[in-house]
Each structure stands twice: as C-alpha cells, then as structure tokens.
Wavefront OBJ file of the C-alpha trace (Angstrom):
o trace
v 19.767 1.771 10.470
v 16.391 3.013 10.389
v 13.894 0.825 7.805
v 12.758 2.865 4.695
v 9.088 2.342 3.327
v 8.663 1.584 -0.188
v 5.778 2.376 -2.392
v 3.719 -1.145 -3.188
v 3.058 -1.653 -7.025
v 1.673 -5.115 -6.926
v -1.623 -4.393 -8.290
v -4.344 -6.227 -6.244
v -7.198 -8.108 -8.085
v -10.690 -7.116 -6.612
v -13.604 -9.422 -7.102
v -16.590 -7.363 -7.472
v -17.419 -6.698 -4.011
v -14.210 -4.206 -4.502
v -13.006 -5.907 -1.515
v -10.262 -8.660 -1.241
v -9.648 -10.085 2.404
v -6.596 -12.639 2.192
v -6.363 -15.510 5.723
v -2.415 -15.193 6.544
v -1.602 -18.138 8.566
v 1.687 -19.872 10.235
v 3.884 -16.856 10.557
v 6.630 -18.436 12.265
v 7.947 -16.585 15.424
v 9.276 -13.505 14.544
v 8.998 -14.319 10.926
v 8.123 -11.017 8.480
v 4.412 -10.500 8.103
v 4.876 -7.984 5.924
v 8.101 -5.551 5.056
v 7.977 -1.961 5.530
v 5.561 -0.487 2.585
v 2.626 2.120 1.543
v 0.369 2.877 -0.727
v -3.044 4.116 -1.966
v -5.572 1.791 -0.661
v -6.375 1.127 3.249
v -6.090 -1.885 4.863
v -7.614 -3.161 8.248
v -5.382 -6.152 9.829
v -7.162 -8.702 11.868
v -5.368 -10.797 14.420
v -6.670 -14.104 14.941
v -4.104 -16.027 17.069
v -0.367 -15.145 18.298
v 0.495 -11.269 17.676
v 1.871 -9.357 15.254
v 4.398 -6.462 16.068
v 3.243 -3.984 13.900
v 4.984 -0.692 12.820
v 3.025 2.325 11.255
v 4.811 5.806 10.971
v 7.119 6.004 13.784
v 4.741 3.822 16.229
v 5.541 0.160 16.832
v 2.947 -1.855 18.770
v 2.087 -5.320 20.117
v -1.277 -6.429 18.179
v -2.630 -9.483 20.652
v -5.116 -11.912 19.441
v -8.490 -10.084 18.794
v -7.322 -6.899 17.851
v -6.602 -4.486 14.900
v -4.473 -2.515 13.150
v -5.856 0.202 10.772
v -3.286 1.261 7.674
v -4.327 4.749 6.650
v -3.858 5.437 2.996
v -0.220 6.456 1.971
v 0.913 5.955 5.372
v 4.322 3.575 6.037
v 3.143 -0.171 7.856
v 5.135 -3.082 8.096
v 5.032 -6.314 10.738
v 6.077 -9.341 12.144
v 5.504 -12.326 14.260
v 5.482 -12.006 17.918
v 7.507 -14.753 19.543
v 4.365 -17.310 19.273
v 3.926 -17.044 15.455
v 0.759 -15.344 14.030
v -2.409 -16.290 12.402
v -4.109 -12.952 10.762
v -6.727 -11.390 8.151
v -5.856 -8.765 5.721
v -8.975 -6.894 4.526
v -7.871 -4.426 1.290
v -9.709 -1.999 -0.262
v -9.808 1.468 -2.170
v -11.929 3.973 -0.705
v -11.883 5.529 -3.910
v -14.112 2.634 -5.247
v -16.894 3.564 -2.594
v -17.255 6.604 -3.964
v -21.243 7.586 -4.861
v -22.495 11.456 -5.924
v -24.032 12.145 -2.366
v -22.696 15.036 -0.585
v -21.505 12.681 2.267
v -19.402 10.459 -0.511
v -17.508 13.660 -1.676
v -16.833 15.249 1.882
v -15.905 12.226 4.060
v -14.366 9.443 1.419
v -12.459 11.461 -0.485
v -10.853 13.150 2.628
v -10.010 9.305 3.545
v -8.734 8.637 -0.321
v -6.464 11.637 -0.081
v -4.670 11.097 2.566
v -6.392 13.837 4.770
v -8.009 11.882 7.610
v -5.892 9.636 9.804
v -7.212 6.789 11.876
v -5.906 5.393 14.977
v -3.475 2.915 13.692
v -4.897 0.101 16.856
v -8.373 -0.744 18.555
v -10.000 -3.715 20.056
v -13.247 -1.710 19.838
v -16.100 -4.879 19.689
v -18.155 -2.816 17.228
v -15.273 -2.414 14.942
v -14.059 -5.860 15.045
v -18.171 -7.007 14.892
v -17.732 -5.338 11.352
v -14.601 -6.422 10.030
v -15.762 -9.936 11.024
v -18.898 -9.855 9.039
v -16.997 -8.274 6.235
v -14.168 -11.900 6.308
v -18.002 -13.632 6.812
v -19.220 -12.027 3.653
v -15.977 -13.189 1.659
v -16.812 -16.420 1.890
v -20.045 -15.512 0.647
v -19.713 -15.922 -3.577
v -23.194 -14.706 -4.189
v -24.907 -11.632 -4.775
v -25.863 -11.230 -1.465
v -22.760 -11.776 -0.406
v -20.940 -9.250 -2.185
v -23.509 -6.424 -1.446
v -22.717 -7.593 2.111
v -18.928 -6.583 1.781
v -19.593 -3.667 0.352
v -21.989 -2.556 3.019
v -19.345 -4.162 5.596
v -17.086 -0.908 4.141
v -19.481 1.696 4.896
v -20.720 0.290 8.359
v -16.355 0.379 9.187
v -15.623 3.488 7.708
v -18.575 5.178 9.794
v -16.978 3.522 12.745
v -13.554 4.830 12.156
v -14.799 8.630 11.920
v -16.995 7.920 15.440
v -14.321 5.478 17.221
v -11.031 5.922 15.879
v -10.380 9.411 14.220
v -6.998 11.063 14.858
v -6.662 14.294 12.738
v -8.100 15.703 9.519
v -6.758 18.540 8.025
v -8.049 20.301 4.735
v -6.960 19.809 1.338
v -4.599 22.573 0.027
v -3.451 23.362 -3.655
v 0.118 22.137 -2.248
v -1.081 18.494 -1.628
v -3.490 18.306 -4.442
v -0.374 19.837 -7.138
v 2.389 17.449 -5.072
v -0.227 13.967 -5.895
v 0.098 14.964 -9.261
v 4.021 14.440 -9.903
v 3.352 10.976 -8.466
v 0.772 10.505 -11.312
v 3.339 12.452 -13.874
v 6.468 9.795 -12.608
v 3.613 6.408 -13.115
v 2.525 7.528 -16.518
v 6.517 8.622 -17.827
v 8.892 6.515 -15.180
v 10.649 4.846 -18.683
v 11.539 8.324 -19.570
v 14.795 10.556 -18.558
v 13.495 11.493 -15.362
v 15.234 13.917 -12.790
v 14.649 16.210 -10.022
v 15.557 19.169 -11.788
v 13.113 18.301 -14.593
v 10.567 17.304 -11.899
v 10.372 20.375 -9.941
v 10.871 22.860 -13.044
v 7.696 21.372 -14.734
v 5.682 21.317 -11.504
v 7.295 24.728 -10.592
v 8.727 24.008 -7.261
v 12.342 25.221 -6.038
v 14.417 22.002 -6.582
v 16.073 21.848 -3.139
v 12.251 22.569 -1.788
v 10.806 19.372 -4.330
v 13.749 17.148 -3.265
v 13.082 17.745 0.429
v 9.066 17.144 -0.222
v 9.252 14.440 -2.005
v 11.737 12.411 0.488
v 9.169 13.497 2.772
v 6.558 11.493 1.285
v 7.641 8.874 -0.614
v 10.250 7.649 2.213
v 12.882 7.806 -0.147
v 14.050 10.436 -3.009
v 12.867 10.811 -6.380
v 15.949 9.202 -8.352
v 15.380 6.317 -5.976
v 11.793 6.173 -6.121
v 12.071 5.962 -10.067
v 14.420 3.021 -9.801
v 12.315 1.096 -7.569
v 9.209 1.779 -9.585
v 11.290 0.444 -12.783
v 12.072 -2.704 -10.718
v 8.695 -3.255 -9.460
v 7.637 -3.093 -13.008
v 10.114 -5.318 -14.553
v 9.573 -8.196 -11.708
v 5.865 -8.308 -12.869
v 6.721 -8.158 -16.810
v 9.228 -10.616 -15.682
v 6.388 -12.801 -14.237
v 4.260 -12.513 -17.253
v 6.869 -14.511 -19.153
v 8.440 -10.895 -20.797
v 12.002 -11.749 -21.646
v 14.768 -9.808 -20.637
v 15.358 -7.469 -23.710
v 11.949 -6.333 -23.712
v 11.958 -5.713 -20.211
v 15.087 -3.459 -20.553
v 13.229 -2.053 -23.661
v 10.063 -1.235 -21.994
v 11.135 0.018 -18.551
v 13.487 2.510 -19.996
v 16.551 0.720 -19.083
v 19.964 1.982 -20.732
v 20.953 -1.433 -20.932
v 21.132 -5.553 -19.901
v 23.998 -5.062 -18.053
v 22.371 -2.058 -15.872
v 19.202 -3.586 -15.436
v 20.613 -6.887 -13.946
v 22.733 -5.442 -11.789
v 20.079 -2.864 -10.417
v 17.305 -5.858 -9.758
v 19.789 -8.046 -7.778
v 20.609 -4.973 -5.298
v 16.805 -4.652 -5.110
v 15.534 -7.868 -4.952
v 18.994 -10.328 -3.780
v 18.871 -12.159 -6.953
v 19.321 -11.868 -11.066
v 16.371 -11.182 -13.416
v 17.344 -14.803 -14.747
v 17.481 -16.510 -11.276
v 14.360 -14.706 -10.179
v 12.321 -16.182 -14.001
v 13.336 -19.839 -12.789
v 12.063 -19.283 -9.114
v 8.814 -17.905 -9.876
v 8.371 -20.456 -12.798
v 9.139 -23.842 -10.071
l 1 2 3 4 5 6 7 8 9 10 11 12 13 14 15 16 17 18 19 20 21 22 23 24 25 26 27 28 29 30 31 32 33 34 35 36 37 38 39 40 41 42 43 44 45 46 47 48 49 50 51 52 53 54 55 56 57 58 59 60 61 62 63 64 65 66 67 68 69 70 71 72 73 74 75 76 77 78 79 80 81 82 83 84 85 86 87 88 89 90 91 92 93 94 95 96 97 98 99 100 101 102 103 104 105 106 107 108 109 110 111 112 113 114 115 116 117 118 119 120 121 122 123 124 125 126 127 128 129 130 131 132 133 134 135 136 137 138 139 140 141 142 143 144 145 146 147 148 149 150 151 152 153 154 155 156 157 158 159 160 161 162 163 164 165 166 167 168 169 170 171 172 173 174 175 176 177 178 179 180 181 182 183 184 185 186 187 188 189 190 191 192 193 194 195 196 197 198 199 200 201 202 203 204 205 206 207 208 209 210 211 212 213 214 215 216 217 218 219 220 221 222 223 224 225 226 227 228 229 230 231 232 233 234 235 236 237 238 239 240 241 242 243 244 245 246 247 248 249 250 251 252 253 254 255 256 257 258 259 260 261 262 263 264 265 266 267 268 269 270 271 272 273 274 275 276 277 278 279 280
C-alpha cells in the first residue's frame, strides 16, 4: 500500500540566523530517518556517513556519504537508513524569511516560497556541498558574525540551486494563489464544522473539482487533512501540559470519547499514555 505524506505542524524554533541545522546521528540500519511528510519550508539533507534511502514525490534514491538531497517546498520527502546505518545534517529554513524589497527578492524567492520552482531533489555538486558545509560551520558559530554567515550561506545555496540544480518553474496563476488560501482558511478555523461542501462553496470551486484538488495536494482529502491537523494540534497542547478537556475544548472536538479514540489511530497510543511518555 502506497505511503501517504502528511502535512508537518511541528513548528520549528529559528535562532536568529533564521536557520536551524540539526546533526542526526546513529540511524540504525534501515531504521526511519524521517516518515513520509511536507510542508512550507525547504530543507537541504547532508549525508555524512552510511546512506540514506530517500523518497521525494514518486523518486526513491540511494544518498551515499557526501551527497544531498534537496526538499522543495510543499513537496512529499521521507527516508531511511541504508543497510550501514546513517549519520546526516538537516539544514531548515523558510525562504520566505529571506525575503528583502529588491526586484531579485520578489521574482526568484517568492517563486521558491510558492511552490513554483522545483530543484533537483539529489547532487554531489562540490560547490553546493562547499556551501551547505559552511552554512553547518556557521551554526556552530553563536556570534554575530556567525549568524550573518548563515544567512549569507542561504543566498550563496539558493543562487546555486537556480545555476546547478533547477528542474522546472512555471508561473503563478490565480488557481494556485486562490487554492493556498483554503489551506490558510482550514489553519485559522480547523476547530470549526468544516466540510468539503462548505470548503469549495466559499472558495467557489465545483465540489467534486475541490475534492479532487485538494487530494492532489495535500496527499490526502480534506476531511482527513482536518483530522490530522486537530491531532497534530492536540499532541503539542498535550505537550504543553493542556489537560484533556481543554484539549477536546479547544481543538473542536465533539467529545473525550472521540478525541481518544481518533489520536490512538493516529499516533498508536491514548492521549493519557502519550502525557506519561513525553513527561519520563
């Protein structure tokens, strides 16, 4: 049975480079790196040692030691070990937070941010990996120079990617720009009575046309996308010590008895079981 991506709504903390590189070490052999998932910011995975069998779209590829994998904004990724384990480097970032008023910022980032250029999801170029080396450097940099370093490690890769790695580009249409918006509608009003016939009335698509869309892009369909986005909000209220009423309450839950059963389908365990294991 084919793997579905999920949306990711773990926010990440930034420091304020705007960058956040995290050292991923001892995946076991064949161990998950990192299940099936999108979302809005890019990430650039660097292989140290072993491989990684990395998936993005409908590609699945054999990242050796030295190489690395690009994940385009809103585009599906997911890996594991390859049979010798895997030592790797996750550089995150939003383009959108790179954003200045030249003309150059507005024409090339945002096409990035919107999901209307697509990289190459592999090289082993040595300029590329140069870059993404001094960026990891630069992390371990705390001061000011070291942050301005990151942030100039961003442009210097992004530049890169457009000379070295572009695959297509295509130009923003009213359709794309309208369709980003229920996303935005569904974040700001997912505790409300949601459906697809709402949905696609107030955006004014045909339903059967807004149903087929969305699956299209989110991986899943709306109902479905909803729940999960409910789920991934409770397990982080859930984290911040909420208790279970409120997080029924708040994440528009009909009741206790619906909510528990819908996070252990999602996540393999109760909202009570899953409080004691992130509080040992």
């Amino acid at each position: 049975m084919k793997q579905r991506a999920v949306r990711e709504y773990t926010p990440v903390v930034y420091p304020e480079s705007a960058v956040k590189v995290l050292y991923n070490k001892n995946i076991p052999p064949n161990g998950v790196a990192f299940s099936l998932h999108w979302h809005k910011r890019m990430e650039i995975t660097r292989v140290v040692s072993g491989s990684l069998v990395y998936t993005a779209d409908d590609n699945t590829f054999v990242l050796p030691a030295g190489s690395i994998a690009i994940s385009n904004p809103y585009r599906p990724h997911g890996a594991f070990a390859g049979n010798e384990g895997a030592n790797y480097y996750t550089v995150m970032f939003n383009v959108a937070d790179f954003y200045n008023q030249s003309l150059a910022s507005k024409r090339y980032l945002t096409a990035i941010s919107e999901g209307l250029v697509q990289f190459f999801h592999f090289t082993d170029d040595a300029q590329i990996l140069k870059v993404v080396d001094l960026i990891i450097d630069s992390d371990n940099d705390r001061s000011r120079s070291g942050a301005i370093g990151e942030m100039s490690g961003v442009y210097s890769l992004l530049a890169l990617l457009y000379e070295k790695c572009l695959f297509s580009e295509s130009p923003a249409t009213m359709a794309d720009i309208k369709f980003k918006e229920v996303f935005e509608y569904i974040e700001q009003h997912y505790t409300e009575n949601l459906s697809s016939s709402l949905l696609s009335k107030k955006f004014g698509y045909n339903e059967a046309y807004f149903c087929r869309k969305f699956k299209e892009v989110a991986g899943i369909n709306a109902m479905k996308y909803i729940l999960v986005l409910k789920l991934e909000k409770s397990a982080k209220m859930l984290k911040d010590n909420k208790n279970i009423g409120e997080v029924v309450l708040e994440c528009g839950f009909c009741n206790v008895s619906h909510f528990s059963n819908c996070f252990k389908r999602h996540f393999g365990i109760s909202p009570s079981e899953y409080r004691k294991h992130i509080g040992e």
